[in-house]
Backbone as ProteinMPNN parsed JSONL, in Angstrom:
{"seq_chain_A": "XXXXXXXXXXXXXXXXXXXXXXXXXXXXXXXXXXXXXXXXXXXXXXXXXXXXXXXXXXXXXXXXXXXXXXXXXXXXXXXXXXXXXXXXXXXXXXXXXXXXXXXXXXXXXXXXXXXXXXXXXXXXXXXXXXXXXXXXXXXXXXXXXXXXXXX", "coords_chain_A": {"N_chain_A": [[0.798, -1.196, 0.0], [2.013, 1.277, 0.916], [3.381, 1.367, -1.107], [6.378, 0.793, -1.579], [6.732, -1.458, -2.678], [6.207, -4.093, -5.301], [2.881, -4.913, -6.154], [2.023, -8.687, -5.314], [-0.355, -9.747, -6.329], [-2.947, -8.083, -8.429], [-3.858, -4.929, -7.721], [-3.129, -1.735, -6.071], [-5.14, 0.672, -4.967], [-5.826, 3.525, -4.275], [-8.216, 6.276, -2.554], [-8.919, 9.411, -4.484], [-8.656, 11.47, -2.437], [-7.257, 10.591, -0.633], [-4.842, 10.761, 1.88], [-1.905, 9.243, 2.271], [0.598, 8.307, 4.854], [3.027, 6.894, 6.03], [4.713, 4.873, 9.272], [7.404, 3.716, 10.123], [8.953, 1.391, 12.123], [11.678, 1.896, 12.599], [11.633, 4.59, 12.663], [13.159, 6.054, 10.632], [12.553, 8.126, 9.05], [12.9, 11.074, 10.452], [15.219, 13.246, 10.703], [18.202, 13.305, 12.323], [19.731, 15.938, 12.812], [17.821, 17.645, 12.83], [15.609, 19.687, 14.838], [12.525, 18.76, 16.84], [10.575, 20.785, 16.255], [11.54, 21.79, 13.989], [10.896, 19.999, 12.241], [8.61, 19.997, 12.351], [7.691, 21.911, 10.53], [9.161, 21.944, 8.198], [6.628, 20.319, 7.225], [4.229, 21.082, 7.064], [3.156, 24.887, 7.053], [3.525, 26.744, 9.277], [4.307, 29.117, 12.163], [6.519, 29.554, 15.127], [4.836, 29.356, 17.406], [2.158, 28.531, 16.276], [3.267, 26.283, 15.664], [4.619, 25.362, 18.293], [2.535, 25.089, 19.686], [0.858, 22.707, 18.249], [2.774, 20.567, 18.189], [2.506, 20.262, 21.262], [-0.035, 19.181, 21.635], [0.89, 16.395, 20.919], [2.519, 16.025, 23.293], [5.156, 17.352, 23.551], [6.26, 19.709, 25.5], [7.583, 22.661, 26.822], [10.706, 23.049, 26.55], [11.171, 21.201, 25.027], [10.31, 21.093, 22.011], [12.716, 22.078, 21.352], [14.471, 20.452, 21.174], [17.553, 18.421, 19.587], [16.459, 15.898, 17.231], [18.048, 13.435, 16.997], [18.273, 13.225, 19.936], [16.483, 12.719, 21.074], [14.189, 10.362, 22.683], [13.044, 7.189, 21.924], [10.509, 6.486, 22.13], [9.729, 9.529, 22.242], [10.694, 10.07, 19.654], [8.932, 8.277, 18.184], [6.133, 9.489, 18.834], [7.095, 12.332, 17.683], [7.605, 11.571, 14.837], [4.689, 10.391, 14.159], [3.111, 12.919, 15.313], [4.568, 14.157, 12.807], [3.573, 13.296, 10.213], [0.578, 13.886, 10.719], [1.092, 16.628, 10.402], [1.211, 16.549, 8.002], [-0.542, 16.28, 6.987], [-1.71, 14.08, 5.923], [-4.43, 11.687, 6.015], [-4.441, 9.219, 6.169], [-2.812, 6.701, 7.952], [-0.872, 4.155, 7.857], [1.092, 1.402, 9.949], [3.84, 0.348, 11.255], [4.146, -1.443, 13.447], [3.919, -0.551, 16.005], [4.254, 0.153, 18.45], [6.607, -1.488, 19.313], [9.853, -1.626, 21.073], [9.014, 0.393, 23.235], [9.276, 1.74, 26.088], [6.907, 1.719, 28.665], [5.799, 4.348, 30.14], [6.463, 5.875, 27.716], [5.339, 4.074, 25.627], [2.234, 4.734, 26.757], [2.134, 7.837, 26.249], [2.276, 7.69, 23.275], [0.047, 6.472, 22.42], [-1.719, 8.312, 24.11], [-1.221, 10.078, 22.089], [-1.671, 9.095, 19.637], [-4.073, 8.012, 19.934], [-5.67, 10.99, 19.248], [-5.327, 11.401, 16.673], [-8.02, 11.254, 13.348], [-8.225, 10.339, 11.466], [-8.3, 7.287, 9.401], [-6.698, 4.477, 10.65], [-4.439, 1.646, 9.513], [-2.761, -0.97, 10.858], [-0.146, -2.98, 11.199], [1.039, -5.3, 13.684], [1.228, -6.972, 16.72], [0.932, -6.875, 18.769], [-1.519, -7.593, 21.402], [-3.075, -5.592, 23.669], [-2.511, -3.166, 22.185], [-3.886, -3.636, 19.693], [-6.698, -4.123, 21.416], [-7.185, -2.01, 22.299], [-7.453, 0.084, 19.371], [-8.301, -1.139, 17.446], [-10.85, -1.238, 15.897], [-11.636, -3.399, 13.772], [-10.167, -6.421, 13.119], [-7.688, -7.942, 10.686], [-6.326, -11.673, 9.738], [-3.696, -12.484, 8.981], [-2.477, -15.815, 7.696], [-0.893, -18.836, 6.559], [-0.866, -17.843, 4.249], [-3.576, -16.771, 3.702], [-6.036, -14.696, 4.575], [-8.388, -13.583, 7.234], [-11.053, -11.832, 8.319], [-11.638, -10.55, 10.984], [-14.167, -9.236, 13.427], [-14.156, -6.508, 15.713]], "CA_chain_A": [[0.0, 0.0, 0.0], [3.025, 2.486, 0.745], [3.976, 1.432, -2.315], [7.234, 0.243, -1.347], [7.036, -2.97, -3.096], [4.58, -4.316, -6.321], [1.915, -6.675, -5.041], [2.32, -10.22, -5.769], [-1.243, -10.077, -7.443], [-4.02, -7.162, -8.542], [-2.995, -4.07, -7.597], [-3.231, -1.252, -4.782], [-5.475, 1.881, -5.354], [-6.382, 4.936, -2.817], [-9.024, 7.364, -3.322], [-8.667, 10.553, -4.902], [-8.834, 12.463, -1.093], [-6.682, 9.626, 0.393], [-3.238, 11.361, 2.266], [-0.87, 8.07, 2.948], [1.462, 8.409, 5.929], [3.412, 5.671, 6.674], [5.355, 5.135, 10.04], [7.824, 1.92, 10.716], [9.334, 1.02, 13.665], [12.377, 2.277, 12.563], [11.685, 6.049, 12.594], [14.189, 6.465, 9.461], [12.446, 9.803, 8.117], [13.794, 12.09, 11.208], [16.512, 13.893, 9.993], [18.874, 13.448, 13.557], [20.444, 17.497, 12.801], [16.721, 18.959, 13.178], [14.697, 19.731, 15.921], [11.224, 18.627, 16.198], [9.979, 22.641, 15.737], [11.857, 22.305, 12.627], [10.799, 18.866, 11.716], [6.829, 19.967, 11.805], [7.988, 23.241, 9.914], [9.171, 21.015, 6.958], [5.965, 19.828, 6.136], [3.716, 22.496, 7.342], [3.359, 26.367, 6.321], [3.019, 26.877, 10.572], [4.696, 30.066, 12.649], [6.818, 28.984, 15.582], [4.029, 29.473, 18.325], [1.627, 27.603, 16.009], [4.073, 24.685, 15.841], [4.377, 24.576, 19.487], [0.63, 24.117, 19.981], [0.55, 21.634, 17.754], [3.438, 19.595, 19.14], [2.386, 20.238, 22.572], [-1.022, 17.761, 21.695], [2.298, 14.856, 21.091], [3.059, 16.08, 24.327], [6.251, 18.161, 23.515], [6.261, 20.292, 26.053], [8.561, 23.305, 27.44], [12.068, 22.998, 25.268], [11.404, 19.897, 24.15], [10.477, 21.337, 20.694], [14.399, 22.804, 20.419], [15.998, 19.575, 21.284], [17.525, 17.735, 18.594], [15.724, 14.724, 17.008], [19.122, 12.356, 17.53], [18.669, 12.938, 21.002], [15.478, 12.271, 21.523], [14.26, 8.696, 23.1], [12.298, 6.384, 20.842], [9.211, 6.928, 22.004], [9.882, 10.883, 22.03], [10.723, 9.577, 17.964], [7.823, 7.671, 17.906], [5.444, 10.806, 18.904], [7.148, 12.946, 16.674], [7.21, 10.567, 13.598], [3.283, 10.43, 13.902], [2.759, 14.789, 14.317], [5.124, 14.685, 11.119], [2.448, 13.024, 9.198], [-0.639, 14.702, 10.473], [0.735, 18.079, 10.218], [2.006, 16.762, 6.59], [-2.013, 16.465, 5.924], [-2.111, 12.602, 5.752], [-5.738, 10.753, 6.626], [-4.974, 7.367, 6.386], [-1.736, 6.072, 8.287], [0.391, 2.983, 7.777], [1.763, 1.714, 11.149], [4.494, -0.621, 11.199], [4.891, -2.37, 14.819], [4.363, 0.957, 16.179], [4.878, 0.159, 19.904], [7.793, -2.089, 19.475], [10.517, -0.792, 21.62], [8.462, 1.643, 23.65], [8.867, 1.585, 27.644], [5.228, 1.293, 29.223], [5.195, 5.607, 29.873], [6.64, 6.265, 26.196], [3.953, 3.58, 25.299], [1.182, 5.49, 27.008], [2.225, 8.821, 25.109], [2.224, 7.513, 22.424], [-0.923, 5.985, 22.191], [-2.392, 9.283, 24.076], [-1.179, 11.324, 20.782], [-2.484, 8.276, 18.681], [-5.745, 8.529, 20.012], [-6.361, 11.915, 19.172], [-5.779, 10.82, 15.399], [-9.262, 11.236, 13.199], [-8.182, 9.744, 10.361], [-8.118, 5.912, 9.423], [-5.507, 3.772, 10.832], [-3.675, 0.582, 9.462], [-1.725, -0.76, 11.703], [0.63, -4.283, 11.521], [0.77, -5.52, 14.955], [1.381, -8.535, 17.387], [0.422, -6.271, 20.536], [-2.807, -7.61, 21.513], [-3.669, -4.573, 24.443], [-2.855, -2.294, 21.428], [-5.312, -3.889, 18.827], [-7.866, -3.95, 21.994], [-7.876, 0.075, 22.497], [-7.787, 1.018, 18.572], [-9.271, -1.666, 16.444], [-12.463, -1.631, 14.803], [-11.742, -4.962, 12.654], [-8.829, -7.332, 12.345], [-7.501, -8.962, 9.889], [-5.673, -12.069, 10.309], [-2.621, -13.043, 7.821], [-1.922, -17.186, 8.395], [-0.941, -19.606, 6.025], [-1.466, -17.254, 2.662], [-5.104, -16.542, 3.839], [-6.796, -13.344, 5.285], [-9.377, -13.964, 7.603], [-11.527, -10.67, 9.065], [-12.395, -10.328, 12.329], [-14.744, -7.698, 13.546], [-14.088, -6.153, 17.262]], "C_chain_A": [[0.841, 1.261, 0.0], [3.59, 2.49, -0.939], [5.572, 1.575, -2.972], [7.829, -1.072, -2.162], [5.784, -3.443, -3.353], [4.154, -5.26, -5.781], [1.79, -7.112, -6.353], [0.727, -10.25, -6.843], [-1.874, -8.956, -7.213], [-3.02, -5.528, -8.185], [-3.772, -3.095, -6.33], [-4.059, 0.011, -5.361], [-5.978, 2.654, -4.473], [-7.156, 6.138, -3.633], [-8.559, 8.946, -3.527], [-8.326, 11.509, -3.229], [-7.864, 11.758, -0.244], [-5.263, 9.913, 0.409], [-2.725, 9.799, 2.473], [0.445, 8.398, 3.635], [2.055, 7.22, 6.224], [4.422, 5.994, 7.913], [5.75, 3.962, 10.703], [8.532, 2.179, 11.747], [10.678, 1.518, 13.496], [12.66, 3.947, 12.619], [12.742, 6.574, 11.28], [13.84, 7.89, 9.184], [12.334, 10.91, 9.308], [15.082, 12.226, 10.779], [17.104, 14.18, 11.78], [19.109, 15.016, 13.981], [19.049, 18.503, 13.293], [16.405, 18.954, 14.64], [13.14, 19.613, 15.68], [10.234, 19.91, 15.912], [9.734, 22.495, 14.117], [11.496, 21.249, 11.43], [9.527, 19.08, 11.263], [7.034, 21.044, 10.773], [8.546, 23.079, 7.99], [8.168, 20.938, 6.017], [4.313, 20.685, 6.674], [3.51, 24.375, 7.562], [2.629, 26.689, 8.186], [4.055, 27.888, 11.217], [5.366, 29.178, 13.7], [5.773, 28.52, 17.132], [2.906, 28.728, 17.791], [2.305, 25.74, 16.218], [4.33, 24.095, 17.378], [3.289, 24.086, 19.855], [0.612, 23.178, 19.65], [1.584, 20.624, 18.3], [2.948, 18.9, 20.597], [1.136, 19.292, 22.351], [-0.003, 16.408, 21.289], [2.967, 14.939, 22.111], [4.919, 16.937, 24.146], [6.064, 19.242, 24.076], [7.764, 21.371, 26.698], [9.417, 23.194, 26.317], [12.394, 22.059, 24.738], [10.943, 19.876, 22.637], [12.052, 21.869, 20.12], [15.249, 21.651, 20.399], [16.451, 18.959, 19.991], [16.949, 16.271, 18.079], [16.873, 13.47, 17.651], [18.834, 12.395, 18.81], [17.487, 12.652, 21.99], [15.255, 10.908, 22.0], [13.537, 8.503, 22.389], [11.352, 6.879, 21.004], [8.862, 8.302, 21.737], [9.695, 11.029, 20.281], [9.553, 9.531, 17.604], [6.687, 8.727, 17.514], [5.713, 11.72, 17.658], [7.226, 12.53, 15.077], [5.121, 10.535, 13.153], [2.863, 12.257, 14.125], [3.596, 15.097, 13.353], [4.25, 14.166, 10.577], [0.949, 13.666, 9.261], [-0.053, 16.123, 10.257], [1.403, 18.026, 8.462], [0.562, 17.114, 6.108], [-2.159, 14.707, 5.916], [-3.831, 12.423, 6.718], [-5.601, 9.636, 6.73], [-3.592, 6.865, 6.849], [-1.576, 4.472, 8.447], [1.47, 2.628, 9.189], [2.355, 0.53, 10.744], [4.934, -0.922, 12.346], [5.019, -0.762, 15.695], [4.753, 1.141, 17.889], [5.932, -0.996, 20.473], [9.111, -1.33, 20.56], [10.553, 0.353, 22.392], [8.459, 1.042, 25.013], [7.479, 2.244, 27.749], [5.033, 3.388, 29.494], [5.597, 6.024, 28.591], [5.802, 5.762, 25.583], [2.762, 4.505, 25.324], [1.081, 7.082, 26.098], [2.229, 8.713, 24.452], [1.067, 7.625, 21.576], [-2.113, 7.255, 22.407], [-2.255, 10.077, 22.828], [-2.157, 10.82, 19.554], [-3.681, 8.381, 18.54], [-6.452, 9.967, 19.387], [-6.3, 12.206, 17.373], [-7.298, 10.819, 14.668], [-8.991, 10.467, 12.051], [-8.435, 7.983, 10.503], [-6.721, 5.399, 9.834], [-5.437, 2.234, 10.622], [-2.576, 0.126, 10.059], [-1.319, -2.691, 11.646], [1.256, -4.543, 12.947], [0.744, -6.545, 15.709], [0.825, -7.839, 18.605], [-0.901, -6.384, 20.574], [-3.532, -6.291, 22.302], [-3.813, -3.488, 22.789], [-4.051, -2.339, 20.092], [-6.315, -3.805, 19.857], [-8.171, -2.43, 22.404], [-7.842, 0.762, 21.535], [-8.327, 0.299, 17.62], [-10.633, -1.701, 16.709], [-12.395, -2.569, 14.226], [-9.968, -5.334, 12.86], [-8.439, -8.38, 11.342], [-6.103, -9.932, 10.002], [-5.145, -12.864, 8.977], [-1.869, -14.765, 8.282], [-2.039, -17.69, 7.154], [-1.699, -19.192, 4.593], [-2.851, -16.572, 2.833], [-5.162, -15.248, 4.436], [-8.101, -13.818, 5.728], [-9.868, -12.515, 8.35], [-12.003, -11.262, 10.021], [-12.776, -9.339, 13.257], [-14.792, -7.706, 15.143], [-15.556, -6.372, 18.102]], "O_chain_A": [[0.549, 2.209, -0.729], [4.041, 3.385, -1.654], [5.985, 2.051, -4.03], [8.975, -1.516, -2.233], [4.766, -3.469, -2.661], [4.662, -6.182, -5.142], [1.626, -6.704, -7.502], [0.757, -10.734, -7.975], [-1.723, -8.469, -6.093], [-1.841, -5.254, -8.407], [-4.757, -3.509, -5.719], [-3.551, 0.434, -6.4], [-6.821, 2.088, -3.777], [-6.941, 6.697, -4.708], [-7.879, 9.537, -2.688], [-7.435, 12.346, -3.371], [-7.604, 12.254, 0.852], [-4.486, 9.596, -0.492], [-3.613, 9.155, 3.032], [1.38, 8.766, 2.923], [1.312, 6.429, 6.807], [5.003, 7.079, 7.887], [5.089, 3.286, 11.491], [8.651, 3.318, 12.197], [11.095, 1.66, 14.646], [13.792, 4.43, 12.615], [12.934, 7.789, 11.239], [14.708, 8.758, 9.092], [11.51, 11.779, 9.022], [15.882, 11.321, 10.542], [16.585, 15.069, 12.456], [18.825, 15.43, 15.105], [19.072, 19.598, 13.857], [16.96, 18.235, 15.471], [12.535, 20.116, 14.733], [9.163, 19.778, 15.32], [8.806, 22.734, 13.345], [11.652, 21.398, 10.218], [9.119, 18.645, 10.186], [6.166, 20.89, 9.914], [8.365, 23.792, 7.003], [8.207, 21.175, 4.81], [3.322, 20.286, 6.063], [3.98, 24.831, 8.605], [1.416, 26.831, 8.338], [5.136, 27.526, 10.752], [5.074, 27.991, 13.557], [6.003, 27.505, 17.788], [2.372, 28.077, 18.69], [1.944, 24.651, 16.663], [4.297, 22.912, 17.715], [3.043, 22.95, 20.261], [0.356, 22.331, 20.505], [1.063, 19.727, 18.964], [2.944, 17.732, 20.985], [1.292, 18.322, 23.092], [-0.523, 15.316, 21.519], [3.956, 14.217, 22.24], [5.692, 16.751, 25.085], [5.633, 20.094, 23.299], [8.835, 20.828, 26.97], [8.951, 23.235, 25.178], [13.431, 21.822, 24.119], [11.113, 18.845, 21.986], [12.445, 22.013, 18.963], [16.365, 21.601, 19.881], [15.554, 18.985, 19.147], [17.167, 15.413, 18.935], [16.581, 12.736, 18.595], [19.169, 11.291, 19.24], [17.49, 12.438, 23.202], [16.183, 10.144, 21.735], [13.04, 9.508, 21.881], [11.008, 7.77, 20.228], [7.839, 8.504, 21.083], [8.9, 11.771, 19.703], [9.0, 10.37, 16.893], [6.303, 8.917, 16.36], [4.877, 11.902, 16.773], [6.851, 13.325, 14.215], [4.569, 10.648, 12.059], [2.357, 12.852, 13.174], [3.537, 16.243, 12.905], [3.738, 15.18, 10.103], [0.254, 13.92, 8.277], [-0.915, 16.907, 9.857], [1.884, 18.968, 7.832], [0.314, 17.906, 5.199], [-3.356, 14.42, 5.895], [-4.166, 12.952, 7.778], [-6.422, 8.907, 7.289], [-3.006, 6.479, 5.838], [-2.255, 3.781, 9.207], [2.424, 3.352, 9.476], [1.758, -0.291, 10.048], [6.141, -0.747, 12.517], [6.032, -0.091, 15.893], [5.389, 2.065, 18.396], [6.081, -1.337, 21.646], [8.95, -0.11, 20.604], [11.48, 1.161, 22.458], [7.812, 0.019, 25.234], [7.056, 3.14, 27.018], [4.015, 3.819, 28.953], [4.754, 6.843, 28.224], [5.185, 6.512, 24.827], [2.285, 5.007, 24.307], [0.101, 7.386, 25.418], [2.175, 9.848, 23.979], [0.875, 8.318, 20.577], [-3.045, 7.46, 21.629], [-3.221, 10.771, 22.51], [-2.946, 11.436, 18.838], [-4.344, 8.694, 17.552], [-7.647, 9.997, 19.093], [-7.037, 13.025, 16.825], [-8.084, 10.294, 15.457], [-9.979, 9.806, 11.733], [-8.719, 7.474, 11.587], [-5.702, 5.899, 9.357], [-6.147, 1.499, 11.309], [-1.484, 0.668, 9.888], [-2.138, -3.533, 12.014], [2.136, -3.735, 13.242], [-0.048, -7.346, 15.213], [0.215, -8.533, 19.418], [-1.604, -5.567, 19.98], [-4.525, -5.836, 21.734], [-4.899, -3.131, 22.331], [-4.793, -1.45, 19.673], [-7.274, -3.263, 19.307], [-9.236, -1.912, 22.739], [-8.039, 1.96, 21.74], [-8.931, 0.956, 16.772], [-11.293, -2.159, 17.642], [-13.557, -2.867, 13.949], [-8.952, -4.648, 12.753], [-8.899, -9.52, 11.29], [-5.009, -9.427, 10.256], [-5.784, -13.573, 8.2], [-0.913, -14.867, 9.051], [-2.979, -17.314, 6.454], [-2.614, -19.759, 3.996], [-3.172, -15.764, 1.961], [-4.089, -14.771, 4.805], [-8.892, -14.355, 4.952], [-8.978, -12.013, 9.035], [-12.669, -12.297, 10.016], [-11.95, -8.644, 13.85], [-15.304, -8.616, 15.795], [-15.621, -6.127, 19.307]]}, "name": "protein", "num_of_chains": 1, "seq": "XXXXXXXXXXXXXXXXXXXXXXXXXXXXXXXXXXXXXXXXXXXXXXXXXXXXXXXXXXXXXXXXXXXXXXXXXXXXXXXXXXXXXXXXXXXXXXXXXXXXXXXXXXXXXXXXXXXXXXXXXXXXXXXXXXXXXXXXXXXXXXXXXXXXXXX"}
């Protein structure tokens, strides 16, 4: 669906209105040299007092918009990896293992920023608590098959 790699059969299509955000467990698209100010400032036409507001709902609080991304902790990553895609404009995010590597309060922030998400979310996932506080449907990949299963 990122469109990373051609599917094996048919093909992938998103509607005319449909933003795609993707966000893997690796955080790769933080640039280490920025700061997350400068990271939302990228992909949003936002003042610096707008950009703190908007951080500050990912919980970036006080001077934690000047620090540098490298020196941030994962989950700090994590957070800011997901307000780089809504303030890019995306509706429909792509999660790849998204609370892999997250201690239990970096977890919780996380998930508080997640929540406040309106868009659709796809999310690849082994964390059962986390499919039980944001799915609506699962679908289950075994043995070539897809099986739905509705919450």
């Amino acid at each position: 669906m990122a469109g990373q790699l051609d599917p094996v059969a048919g093909s992938v299509r998103l509607g005319h209105s449909v933003q795609l955000g993707m966000m893997s467990q690796e955080q790769e698209l933080l640039d280490p040299a920025l700061t997350p100010l400068a990271t939302i400032q990228q992909v949003a036409p936002l003042n610096e007092t707008e950009t703190r507001s908007f951080l500050h709902y990912f919980l970036f609080t006080g001077d934690d918009p000047l620090r540098l991304n490298g020196l941030l902790s994962f989950g700090e990553r994590s957070r800011l990896s997901l307000a780089r895609l809504v303030a890019s404009g995306c509706n429909f995010l792509l999660l790849d293992e998204p609370t892999n590597h997250l201690d239990i309060p970096s977890r919780t922030m996380f998930e508080e920023a997640l929540a406040q998400f309106e868009g659709t979310i796809l999310a690849v996932v082994h964390d059962r608590y986390f499919m039980e506080q944001f799915a609506t449907k699962i679908w289950v990949v075994e043995d070539q098959t897809i099986q739905l299963i509705y919450v």
